[in-house]
C-alpha positions as protocol buffer text, in pm:
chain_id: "A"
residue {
  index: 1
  type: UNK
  ca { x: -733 y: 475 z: 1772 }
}
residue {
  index: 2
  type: UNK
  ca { x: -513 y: 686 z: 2026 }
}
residue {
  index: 3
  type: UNK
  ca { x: -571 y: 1049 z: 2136 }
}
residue {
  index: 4
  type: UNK
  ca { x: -259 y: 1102 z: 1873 }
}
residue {
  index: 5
  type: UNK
  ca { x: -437 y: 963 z: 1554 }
}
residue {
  index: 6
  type: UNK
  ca { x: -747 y: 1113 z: 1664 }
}
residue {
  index: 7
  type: UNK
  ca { x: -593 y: 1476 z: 1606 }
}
residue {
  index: 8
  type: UNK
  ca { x: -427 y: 1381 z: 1322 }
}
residue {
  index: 9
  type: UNK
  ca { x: -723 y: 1231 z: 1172 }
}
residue {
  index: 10
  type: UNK
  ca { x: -932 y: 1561 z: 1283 }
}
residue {
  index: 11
  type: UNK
  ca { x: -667 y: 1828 z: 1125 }
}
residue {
  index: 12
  type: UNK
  ca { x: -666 y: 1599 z: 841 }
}
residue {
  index: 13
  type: UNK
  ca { x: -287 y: 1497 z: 890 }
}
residue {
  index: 14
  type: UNK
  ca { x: -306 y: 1165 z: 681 }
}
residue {
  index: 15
  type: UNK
  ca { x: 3 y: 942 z: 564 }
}
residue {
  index: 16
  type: UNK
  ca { x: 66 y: 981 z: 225 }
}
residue {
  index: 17
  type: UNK
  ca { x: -86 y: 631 z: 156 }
}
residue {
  index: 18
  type: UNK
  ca { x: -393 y: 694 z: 366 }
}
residue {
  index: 19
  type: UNK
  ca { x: -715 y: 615 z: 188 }
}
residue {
  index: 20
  type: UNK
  ca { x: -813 y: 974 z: 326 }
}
residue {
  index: 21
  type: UNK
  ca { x: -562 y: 1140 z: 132 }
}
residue {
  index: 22
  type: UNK
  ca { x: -602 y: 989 z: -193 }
}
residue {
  index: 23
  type: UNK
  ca { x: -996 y: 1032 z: -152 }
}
residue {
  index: 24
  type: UNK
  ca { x: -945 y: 1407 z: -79 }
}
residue {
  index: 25
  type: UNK
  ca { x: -698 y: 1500 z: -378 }
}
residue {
  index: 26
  type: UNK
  ca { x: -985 y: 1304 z: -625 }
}
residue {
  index: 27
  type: UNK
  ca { x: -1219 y: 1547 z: -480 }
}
residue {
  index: 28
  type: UNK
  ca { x: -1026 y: 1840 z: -539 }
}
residue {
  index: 29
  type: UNK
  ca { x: -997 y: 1790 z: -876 }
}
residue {
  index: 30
  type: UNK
  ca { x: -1394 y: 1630 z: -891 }
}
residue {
  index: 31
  type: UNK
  ca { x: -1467 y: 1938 z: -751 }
}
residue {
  index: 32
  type: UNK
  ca { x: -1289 y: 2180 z: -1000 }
}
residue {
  index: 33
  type: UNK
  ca { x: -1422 y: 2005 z: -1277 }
}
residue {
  index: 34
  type: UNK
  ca { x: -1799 y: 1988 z: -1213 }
}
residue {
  index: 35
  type: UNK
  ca { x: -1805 y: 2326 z: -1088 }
}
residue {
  index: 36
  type: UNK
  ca { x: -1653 y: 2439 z: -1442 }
}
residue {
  index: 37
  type: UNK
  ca { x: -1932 y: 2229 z: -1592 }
}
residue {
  index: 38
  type: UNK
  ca { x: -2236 y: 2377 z: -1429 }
}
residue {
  index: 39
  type: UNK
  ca { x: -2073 y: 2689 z: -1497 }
}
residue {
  index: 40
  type: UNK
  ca { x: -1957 y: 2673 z: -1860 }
}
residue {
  index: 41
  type: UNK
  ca { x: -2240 y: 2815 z: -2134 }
}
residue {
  index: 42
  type: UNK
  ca { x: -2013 y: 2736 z: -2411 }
}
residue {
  index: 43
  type: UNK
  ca { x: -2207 y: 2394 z: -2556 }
}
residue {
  index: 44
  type: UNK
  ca { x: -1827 y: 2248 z: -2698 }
}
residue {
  index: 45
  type: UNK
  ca { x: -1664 y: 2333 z: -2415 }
}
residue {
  index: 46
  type: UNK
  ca { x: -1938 y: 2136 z: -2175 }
}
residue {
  index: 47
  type: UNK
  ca { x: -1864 y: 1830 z: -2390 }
}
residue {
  index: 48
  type: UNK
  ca { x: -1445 y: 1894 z: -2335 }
}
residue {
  index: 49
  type: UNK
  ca { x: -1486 y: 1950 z: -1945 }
}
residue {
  index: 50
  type: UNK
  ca { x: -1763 y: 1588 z: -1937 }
}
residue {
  index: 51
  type: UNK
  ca { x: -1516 y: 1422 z: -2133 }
}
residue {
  index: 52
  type: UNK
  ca { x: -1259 y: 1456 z: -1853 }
}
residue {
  index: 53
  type: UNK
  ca { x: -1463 y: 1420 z: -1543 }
}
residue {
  index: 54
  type: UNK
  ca { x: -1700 y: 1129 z: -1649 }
}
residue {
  index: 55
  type: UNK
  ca { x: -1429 y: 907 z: -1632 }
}
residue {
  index: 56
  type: UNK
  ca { x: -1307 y: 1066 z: -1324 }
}
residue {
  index: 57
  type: UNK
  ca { x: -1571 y: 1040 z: -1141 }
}
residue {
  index: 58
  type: UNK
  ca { x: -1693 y: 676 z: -1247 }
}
residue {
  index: 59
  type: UNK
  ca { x: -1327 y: 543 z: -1189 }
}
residue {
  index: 60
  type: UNK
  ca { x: -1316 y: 757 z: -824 }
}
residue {
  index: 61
  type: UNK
  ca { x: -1665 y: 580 z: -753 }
}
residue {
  index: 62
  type: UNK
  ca { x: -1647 y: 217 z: -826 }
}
residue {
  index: 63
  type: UNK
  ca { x: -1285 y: 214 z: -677 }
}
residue {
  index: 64
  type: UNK
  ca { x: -1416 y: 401 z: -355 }
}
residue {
  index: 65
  type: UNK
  ca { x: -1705 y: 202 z: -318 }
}
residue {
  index: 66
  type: UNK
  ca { x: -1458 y: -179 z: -291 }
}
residue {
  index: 67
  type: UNK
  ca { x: -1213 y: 52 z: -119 }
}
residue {
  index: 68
  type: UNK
  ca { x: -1401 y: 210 z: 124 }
}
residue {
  index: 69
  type: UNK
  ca { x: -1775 y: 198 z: 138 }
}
residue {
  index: 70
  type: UNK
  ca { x: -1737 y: -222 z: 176 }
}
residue {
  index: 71
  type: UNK
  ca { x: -1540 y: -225 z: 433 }
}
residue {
  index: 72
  type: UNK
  ca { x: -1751 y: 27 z: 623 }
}
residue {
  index: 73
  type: UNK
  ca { x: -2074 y: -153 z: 556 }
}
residue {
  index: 74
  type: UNK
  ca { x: -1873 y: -495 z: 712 }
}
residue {
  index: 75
  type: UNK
  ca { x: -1789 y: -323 z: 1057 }
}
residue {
  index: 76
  type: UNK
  ca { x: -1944 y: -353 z: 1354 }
}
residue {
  index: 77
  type: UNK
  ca { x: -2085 y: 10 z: 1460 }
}
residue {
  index: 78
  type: UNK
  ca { x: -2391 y: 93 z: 1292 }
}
residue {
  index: 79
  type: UNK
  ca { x: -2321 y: 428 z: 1243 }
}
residue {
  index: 80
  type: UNK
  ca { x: -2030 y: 345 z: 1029 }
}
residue {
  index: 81
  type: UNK
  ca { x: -2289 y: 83 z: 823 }
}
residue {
  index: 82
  type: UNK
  ca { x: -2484 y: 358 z: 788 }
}
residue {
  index: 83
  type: UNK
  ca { x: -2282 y: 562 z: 594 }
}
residue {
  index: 84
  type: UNK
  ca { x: -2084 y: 285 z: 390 }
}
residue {
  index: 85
  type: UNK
  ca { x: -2489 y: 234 z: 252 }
}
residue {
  index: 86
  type: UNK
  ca { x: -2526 y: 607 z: 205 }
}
residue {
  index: 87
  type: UNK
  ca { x: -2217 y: 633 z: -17 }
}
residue {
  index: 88
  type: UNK
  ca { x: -2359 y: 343 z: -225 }
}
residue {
  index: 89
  type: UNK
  ca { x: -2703 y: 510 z: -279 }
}
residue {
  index: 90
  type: UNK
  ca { x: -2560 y: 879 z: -327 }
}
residue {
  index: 91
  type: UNK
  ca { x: -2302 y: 750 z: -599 }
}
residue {
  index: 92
  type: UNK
  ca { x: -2604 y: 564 z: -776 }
}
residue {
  index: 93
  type: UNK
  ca { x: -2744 y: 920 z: -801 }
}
residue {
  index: 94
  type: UNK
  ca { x: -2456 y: 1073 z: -955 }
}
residue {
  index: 95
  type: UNK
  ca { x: -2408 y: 792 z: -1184 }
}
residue {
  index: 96
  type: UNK
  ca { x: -2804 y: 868 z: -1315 }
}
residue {
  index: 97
  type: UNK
  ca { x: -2691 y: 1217 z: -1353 }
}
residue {
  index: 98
  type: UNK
  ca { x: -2385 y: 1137 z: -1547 }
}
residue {
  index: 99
  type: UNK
  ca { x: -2580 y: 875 z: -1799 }
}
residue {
  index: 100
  type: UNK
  ca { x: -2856 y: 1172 z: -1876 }
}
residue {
  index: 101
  type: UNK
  ca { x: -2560 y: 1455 z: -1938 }
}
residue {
  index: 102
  type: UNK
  ca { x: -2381 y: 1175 z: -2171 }
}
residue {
  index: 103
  type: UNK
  ca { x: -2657 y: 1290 z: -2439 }
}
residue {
  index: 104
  type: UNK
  ca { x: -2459 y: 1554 z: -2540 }
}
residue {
  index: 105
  type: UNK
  ca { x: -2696 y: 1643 z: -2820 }
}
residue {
  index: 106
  type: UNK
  ca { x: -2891 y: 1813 z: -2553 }
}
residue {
  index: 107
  type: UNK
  ca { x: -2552 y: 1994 z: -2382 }
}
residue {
  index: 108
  type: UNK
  ca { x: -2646 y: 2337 z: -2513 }
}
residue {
  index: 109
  type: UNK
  ca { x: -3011 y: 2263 z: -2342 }
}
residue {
  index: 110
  type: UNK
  ca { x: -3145 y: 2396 z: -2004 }
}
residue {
  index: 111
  type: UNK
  ca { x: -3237 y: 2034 z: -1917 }
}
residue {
  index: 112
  type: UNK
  ca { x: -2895 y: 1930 z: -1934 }
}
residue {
  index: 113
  type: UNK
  ca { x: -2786 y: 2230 z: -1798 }
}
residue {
  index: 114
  type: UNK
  ca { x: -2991 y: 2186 z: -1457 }
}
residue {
  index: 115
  type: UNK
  ca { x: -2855 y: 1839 z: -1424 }
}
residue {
  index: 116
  type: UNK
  ca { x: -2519 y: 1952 z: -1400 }
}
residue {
  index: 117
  type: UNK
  ca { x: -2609 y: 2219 z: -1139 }
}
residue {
  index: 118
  type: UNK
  ca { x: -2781 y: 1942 z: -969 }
}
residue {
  index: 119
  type: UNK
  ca { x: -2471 y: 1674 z: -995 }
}
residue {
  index: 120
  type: UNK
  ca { x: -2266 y: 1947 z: -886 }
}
residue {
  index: 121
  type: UNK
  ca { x: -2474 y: 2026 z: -565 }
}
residue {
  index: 122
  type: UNK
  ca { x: -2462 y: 1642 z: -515 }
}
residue {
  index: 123
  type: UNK
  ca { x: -2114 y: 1648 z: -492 }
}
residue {
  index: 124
  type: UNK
  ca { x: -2056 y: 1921 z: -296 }
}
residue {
  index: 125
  type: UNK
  ca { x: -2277 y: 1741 z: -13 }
}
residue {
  index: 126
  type: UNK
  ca { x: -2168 y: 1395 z: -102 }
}
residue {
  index: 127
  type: UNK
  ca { x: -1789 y: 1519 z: -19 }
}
residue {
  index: 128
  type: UNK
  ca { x: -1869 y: 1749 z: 217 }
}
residue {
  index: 129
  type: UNK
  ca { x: -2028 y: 1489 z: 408 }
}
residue {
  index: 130
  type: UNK
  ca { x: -1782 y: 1215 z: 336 }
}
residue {
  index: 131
  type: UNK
  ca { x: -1466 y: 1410 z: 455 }
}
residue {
  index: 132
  type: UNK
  ca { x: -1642 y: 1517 z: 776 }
}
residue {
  index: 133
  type: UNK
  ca { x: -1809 y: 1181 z: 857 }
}
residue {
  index: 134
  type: UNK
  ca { x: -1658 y: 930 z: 649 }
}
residue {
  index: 135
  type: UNK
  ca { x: -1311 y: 1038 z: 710 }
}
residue {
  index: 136
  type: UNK
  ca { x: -1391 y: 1009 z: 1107 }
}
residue {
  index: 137
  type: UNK
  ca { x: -1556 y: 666 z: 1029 }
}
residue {
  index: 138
  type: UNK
  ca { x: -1244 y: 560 z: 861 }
}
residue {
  index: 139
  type: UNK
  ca { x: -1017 y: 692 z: 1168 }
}
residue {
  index: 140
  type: UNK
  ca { x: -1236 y: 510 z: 1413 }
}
residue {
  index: 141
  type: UNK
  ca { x: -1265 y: 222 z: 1283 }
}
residue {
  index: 142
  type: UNK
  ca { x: -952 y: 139 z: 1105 }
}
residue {
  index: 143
  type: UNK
  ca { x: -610 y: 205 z: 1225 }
}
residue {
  index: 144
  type: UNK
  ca { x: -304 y: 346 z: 970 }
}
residue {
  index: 145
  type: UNK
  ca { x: -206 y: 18 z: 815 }
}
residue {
  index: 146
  type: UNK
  ca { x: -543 y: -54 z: 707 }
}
residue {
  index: 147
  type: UNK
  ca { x: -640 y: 315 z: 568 }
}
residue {
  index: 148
  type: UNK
  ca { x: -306 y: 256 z: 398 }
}
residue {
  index: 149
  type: UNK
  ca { x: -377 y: -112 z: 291 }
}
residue {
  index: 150
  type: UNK
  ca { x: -753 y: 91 z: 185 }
}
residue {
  index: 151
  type: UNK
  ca { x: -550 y: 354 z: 37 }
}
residue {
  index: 152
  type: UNK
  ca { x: -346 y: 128 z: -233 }
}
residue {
  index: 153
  type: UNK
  ca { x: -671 y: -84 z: -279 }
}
residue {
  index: 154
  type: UNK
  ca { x: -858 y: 205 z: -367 }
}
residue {
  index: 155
  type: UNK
  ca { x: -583 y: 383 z: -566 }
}
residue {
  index: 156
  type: UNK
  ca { x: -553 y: 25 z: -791 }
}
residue {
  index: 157
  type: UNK
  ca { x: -872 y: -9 z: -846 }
}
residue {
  index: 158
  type: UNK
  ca { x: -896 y: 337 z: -993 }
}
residue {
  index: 159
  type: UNK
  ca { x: -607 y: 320 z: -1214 }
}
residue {
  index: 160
  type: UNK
  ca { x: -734 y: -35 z: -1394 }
}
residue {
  index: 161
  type: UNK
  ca { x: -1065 y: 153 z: -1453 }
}
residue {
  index: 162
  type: UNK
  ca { x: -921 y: 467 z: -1583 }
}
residue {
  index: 163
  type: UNK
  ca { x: -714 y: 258 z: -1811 }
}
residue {
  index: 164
  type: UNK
  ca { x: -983 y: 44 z: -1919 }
}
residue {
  index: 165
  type: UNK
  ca { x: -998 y: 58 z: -2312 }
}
residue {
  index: 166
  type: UNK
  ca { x: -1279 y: 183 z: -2477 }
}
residue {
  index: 167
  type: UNK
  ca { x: -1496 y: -48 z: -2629 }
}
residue {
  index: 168
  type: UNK
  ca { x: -1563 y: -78 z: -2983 }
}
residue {
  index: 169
  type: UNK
  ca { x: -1864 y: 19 z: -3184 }
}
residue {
  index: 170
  type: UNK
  ca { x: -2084 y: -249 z: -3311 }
}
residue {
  index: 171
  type: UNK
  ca { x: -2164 y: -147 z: -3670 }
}
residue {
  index: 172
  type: UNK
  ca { x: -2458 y: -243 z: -3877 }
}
């Protein structure tokens, strides 16, 4: 990577394709939504604001983990490894987080409650971490085409799972 991409890369100038980019608008709206969730009391209105950022988040992390996380783990530097395995075991968190806040016969409980403080301070780290380090990871190691190759991997991968019909209920 030149001295140019480098900047760009540091100011967070990505290509509108660049896995980077995509990543970071996900986490926006990740963001918004779990923060509303630890902070809601209203028990109906938890269950609205899960609804939309289960799938969210579940879609953002399987496609992220092919996209990105993969390829990082496959590289040479072992720095980068490192944090392609971190990604892996810090989603595997959230995703124990999201299964216990599913029971939402317990959403007007303390206990369910505390996990979503708990998933929300995850996240905070997790993407705090991933657009400092990750982000640089992803600007060392890969030049634009391939963050942008990354970038419509990742951003297919997501879509197919968001779209993914719900299965039905086996009765009786």
């Amino acid at each position: 990577m030149d001295v140019i991409d480098k900047v760009k890369s540091y100011i967070g100038m990505d290509s509108d394709g660049d896995v980077r980019r995509l990543l970071r608008e996900d986490h926006e709206q990740i963001l918004t939504l779990v923060r509303s969730l630890a902070d809601e009391d209203s028990t109906p209105q938890r269950r609205v604001i899960f609804k939309s950022l289960k799938p969210l988040l579940s879609a953002h992390a399987r496609a992220e983990e092919q996209a990105v996380y993969v390829p990082l783990v496959n590289v040479r530097a072992k720095d980068a490894k490192d944090l392609g395995n971190e990604g892996f075991v810090e989603h595997s968190l959230c995703d124990i987080l999201l299964e216990r806040l599913s029971k939402t016969e317990l959403a007007g409980s303390d206990a369910w409650k505390a996990h979503a403080t708990v998933l929300k301070e995850l996240l905070e780290h997790h993407i705090e971490e991933e657009e400092n380090e990750i982000f640089k990871a992803l600007g060392d190691q890969f030049d634009d085409a391939r963050r942008a190759s990354m970038g419509a991997d990742f951003a297919s991968r997501r879509m197919a799972l968001l779209e993914l019909p719900s299965r039905p209920r086996r009765t009786g």
